[in-house]
N, C-alpha and C positions, 0 to 999 in steps of 0.2 A: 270211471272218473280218473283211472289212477295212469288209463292211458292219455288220455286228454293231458294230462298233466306230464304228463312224460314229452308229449309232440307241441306241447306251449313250449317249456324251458330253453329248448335251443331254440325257438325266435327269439326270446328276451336276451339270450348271451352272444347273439352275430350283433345286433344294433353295439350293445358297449363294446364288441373289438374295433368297428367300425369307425366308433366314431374316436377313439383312442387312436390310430392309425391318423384319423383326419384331422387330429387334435395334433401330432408331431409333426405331422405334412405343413399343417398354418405356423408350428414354430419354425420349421427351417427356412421356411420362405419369408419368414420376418426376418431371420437372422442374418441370410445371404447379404441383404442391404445395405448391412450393417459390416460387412467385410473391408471394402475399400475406406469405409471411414478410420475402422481400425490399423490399417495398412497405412494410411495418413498421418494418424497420430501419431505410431511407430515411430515413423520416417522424420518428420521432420520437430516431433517432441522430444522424445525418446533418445530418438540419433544423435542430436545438438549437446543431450544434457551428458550421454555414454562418450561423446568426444570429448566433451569437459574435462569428465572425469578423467581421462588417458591423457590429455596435455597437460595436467596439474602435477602428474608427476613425473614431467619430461622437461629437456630441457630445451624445450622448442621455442624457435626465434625468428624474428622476422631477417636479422641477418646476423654475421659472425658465424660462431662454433657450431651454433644451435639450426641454422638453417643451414647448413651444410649436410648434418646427420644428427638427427634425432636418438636422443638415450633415455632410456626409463634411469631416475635418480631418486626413488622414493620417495620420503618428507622432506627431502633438502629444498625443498621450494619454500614448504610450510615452515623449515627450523628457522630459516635465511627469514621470512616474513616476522619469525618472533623476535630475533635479533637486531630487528631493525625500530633505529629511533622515528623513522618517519612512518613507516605504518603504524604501531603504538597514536602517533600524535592525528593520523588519521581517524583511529579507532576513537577515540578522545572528541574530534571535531563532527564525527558521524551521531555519537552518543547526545554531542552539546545539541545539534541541530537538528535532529531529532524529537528532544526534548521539548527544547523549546517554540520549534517551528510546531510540531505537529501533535505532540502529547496535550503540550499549555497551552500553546496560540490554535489551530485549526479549532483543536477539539470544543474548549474555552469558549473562543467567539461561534463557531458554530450552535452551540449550546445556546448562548445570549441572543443571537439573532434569532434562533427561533421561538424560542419564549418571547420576544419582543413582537416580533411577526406574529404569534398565538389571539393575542389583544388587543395586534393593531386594524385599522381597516381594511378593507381590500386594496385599495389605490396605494396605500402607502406598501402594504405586504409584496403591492406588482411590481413597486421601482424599488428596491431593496434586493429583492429578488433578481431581479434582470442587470442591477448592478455587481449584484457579488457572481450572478452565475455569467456574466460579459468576463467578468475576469478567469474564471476559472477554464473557458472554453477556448480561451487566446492560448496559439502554439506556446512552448515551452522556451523558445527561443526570443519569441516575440516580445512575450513577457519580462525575458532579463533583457534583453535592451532597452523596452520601457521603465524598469526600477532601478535598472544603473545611469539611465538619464536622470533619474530623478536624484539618486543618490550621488552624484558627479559633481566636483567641486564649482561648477554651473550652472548644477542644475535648479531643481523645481525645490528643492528639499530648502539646499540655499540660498535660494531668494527669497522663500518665505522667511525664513530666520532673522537674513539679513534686512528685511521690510519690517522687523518688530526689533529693530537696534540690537542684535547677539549678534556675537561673531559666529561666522562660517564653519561649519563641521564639516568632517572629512571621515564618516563612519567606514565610507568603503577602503581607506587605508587604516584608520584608529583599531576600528570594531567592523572588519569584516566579515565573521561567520554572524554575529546578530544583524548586518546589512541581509545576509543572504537569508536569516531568517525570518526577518518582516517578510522577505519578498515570497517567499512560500506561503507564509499565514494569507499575505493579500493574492496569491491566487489558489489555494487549496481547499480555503475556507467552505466554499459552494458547497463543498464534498457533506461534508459534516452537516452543513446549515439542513442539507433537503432531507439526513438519516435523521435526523434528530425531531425537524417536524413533521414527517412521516410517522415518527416513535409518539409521539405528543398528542395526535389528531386520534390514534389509537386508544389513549386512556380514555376511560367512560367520563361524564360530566358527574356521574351520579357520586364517585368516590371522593372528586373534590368537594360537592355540596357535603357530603356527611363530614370532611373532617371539617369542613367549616364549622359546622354545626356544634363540632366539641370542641371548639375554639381555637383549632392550628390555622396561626398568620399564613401570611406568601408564604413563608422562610420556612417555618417547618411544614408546610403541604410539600413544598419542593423537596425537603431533607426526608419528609417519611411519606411521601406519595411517590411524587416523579422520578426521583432518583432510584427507589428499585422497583417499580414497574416498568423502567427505560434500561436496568440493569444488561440484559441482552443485545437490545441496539447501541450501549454505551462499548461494550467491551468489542463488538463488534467493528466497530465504528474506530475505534484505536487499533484495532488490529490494522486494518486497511489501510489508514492514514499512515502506520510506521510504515508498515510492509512498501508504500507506494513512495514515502522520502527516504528512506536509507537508499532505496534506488534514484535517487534527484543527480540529476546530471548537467542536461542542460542549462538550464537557471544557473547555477555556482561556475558553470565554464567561461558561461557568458560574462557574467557579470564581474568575478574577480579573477577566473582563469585557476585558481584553489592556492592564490596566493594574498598578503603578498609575505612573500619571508611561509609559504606553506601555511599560513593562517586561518587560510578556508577550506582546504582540500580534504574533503572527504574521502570514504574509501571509492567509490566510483572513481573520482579524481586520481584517485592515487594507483588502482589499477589500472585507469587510462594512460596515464604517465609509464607506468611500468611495463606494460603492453607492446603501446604504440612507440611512445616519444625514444623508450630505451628499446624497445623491442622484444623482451622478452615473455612472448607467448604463455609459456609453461607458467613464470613466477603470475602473471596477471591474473591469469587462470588460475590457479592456487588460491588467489587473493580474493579473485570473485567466490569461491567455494566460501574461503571463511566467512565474507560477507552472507552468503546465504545462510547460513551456519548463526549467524546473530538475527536474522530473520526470522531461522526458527523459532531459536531460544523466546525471543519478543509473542511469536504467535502461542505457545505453550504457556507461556504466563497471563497471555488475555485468554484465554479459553479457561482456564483455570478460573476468571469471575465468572464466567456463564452460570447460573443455576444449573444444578441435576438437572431438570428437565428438558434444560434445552441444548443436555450432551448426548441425549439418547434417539 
């Protein structure tokens, strides 16, 4: 027996080297696949953000000193950005429009549209829908030449006004960053409206029946039902919407150009300006960094509402 047992053992230990050998064999040949995509990202992710970095502290130009010869000048991009009253008054009209285009207004109306849509009927939830999501699917450009028609001292804005006896407004000279931020809320809104009843379709029927039952109106099922069981697609939902207007470009170029008297110019604007129009590469650069640097900052505080469980 003790022979038998002895000329079993090594067949049972060739099968596991075997198949150990053919187990590394299936990983590499998975992995090779995957080389040229990693080579890809490198290249044209990687590359773009590593050259960032190296013009931000250079003082590199489209013409003059700087596109003659290239000099590394460490923060003097970033001190020159602190010391200046127009970036400041940028940071200032990024924050307003932010706030209110995309924190109060997308997030807000997306919210209400879909609790509205929740209980309204099919037909009406289909043209509600195809209305708010027409807008949000229109180029970026397109878009601010249709709200600056509307907003134009001819336009649609004022003639409605003027058809109900008020005198004509002129928001896009008076009040032009809240011009440019209706016009984000009427096209970004879509974004929010589909996370939201996405987030809604998913709570159970059964939770709102019971609070019924112990006597919570609309107002507190909304205050202590939907609001933290939507707590994750809420925080989630503001992250996006900032992260996607503090980079709003087009719409504010078109529409008021990030003027007038610098009234509307955001930091995109304002690094556009400093880039292109003056030419200074390096300081643009610089500029876009701290902008992504207020990106962060915004994403680290909406992560911070996530529940524990939905950081792990």
């Amino acid at each position: 027996m003790s022979a038998t047992a002895t000329t079993e053992r090594p067949a049972q230990a060739t099968p596991r080297k075997n198949r150990r050998t053919l187990g590394n064999g299936l990983t590499t040949r998975r992995a090779v696949p995957m080389v040229p995509a990693l080579v890809l990202l490198l290249l044209f992710m990687a590359g773009p953000i590593l050259y960032s970095l190296y013009l931000a502290f250079t003082d590199n130009a489209i013409r003059g000193e700087g596109a003659a010869e290239t000099s590394f000048i460490g923060f003097e991009n970033f001190t020159n950005a602190f010391a200046d009253d127009a970036f400041w008054n940028s940071v200032v009209l990024t924050i307003v429009f932010t706030v209110v285009s995309a924190v109060i207004g997308q997030n807000c109306l997306g919210m209400l549209l879909a609790l509205l849509m929740e209980k309204s009927n099919r037909a009406i939830s289909f043209v509600v829908t195809s209305i708010v999501i027409a807008a949000w699917i229109l180029p970026e450009v397109v878009a601010g030449y249709l709200l600056y028609t509307f907003f134009a001292d001819e336009g649609s804005l004022n003639a409605i006004i003027t058809s109900l006896g008020l005198p004509p407004q002129e928001l896009l000279f008076a009040l032009p960053i809240l011009a440019v931020s209706f016009a984000n809320v009427w096209r970004g809104t879509a974004f929010s409206m589909l996370v939201y009843s996405a987030a809604l379709s998913a709570i159970p029927s059964d939770i709102y029946e019971s609070a019924a039952i112990d006597g919570a109106g609309p107002v507190r099922r909304f205050r202590s039902v939907t609001i933290p069981l939507m707590r994750p697609a809420i925080a989630t939902n503001l992250m996006l919407i900032t992260l996607q207007t503090l980079s709003v470009f087009g719409l504010i170029f078109i529409m008021t150009g990030g003027g007038p008297a610098q009234r509307s110019q955001t930091l995109p604007l304002y690094m556009y300006e400093q880039a292109f129009s003056y030419g200074q590469l390096g300081y643009g650069t610089a500029v876009a960094l701290l902008l992504l640097g207020i990106g962060a900052l915004a994403s680290i505080v909406y992560l911070r509402l996530l529940p524990e469980e939905e950081k792990r």
